[in-house]
N, C-alpha and C positions, 0 to 999 in steps of 0.2 A: 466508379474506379476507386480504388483504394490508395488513401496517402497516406505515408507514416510520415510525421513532422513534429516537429518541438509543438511546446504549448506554449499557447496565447493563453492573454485574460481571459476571453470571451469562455472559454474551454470548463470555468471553472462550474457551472451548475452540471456538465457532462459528465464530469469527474465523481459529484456527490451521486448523481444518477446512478452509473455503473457501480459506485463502490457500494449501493444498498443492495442494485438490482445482481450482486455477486456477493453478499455479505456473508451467507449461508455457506459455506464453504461454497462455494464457485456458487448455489445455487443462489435465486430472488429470495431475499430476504424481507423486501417493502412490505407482507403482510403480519409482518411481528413485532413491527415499528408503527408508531402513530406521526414522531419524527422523522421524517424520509431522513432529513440531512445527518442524525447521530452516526453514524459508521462512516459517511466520508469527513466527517471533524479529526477523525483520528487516524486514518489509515489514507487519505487521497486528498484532501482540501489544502492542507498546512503544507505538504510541498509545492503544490503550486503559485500559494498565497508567497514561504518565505525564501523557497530555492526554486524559480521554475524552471532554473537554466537546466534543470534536473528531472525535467519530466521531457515526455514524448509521446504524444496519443498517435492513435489510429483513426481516420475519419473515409469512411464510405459515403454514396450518394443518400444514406439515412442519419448524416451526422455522423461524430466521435462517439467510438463504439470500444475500446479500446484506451486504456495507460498504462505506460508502467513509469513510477515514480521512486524516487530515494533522495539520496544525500552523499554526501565525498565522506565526511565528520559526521559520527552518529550520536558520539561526546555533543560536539557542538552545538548538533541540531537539535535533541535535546534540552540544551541551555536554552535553544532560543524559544523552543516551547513553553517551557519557563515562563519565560519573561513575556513576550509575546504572541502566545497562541492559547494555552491551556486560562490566565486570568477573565478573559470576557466569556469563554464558555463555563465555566463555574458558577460565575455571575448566573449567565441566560439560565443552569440548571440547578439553581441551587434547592429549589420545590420541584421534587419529580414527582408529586403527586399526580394521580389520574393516567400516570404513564404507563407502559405494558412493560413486564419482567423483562423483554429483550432493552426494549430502552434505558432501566434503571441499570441494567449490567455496564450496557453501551457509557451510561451517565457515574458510573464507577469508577470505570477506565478513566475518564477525563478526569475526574475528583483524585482519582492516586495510578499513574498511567505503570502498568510493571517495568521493571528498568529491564532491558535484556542483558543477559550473563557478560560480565565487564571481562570475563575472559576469551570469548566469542567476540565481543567489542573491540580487543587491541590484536588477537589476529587478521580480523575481516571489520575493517573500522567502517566501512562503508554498508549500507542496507535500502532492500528496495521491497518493493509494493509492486505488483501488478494485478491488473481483471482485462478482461476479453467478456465481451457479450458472446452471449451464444450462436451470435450470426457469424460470426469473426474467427470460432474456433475449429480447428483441423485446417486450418489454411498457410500454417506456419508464422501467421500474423506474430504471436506471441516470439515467436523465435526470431525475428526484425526486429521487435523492438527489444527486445532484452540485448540484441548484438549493439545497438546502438548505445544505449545505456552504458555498455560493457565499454565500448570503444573509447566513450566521453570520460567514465572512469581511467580506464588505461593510460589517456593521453594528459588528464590528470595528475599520474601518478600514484593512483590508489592500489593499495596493497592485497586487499582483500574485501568481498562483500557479501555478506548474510542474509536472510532473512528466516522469518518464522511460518510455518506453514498449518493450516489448522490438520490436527491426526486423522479427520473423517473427512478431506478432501482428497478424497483419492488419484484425481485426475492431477490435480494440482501437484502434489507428491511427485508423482510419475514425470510429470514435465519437468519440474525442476532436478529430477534425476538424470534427465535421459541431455538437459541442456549444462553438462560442464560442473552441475554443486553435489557436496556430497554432504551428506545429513553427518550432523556432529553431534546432536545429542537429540536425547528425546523428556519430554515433561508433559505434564496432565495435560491434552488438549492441542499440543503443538509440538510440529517435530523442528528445531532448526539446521538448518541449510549451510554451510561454506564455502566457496571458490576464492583460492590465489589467483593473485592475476599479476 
């Protein structure tokens, strides 16, 4: 039976799981990596670790299969990357020797993370993350959690929320079209996303 519910600690090696075994634009990304955990350091670990009030997995009788994660403040969260997320993975990668070309990109990002367009930022201050395994997808699983997400925003008082989407995920695109954002701009590799709320 399937449960959407907030995240717990325990949740947090699920989260690195899925966000490899989606890291490809939706598709398993783990054999391009020798570091399983590098792509949920930056896209799924750090919400859970500094905002978890802000995530919500998906858990079937095979385990959490399913998150979608973000932030209210994407200024703020940011900052706290800063200060307490991005300084110990630096450290851990600071010899990426012996690593595979997807890890050392992986391990770039962490070294200088791209800021997203600060004017996308004060429309839609808010920004999320999600992945679906492939058991979990066409079920509308993804469209519970993104309403929940949405609701926790709203009751917040969040004004707007973005995200980035990679340009060769095509399925991914389409979802977040067809669920309420509308693409605001486009750059080498990623298209980003909008919704007022």
């Amino acid at each position: 039976m399937l449960q959407l519910r907030p995240y717990r600690a325990s949740d947090l090696d699920a989260l690195y799981a899925i966000c490899v075994k989606t890291g490809d634009a939706g598709q398993d990304a783990s054999a391009q990596h020798t570091d399983l955990q590098l792509v949920g350091h930056i896209y799924a670990a750090p919400y859970g670790v500094l905002e978890p009030d802000n995530v919500f997995v998906a858990e079937d009788a095979e385990g959490v299969a399913g998150y979608v994660v973000g932030t209210h403040d994407t200024d703020r969260f940011n900052a706290r990357l800063d200060q307490d997320w991005w300084p110990g993975l630096r450290a851990r990668y600071a010899d990426p020797s012996g690593m595979t070309e997807a890890d050392r990109k992986r391990i770039a990002t962490i070294m200088r993370p791209s800021a997203t367009p600060a004017d996308l930022v004060a429309r839609y201050p808010a920004h999320i993350h999600m992945n679906l395994l492939p058991r979990l997808r066409g079920q509308r699983v993804g469209t519970r959690l993104l309403q929940m997400w949405i609701d926790r925003a709203r009751n917040a008082g969040v004004s707007g929320i973005h995200l980035g989407a990679s340009a060769t995920n095509t399925g991914g695109i389409a979802f977040w079209s067809r669920s309420g954002f509308t693409p605001v701009r486009e750059e080498p590799g990623v298209v980003w996303f909008g919704m007022d709320l």
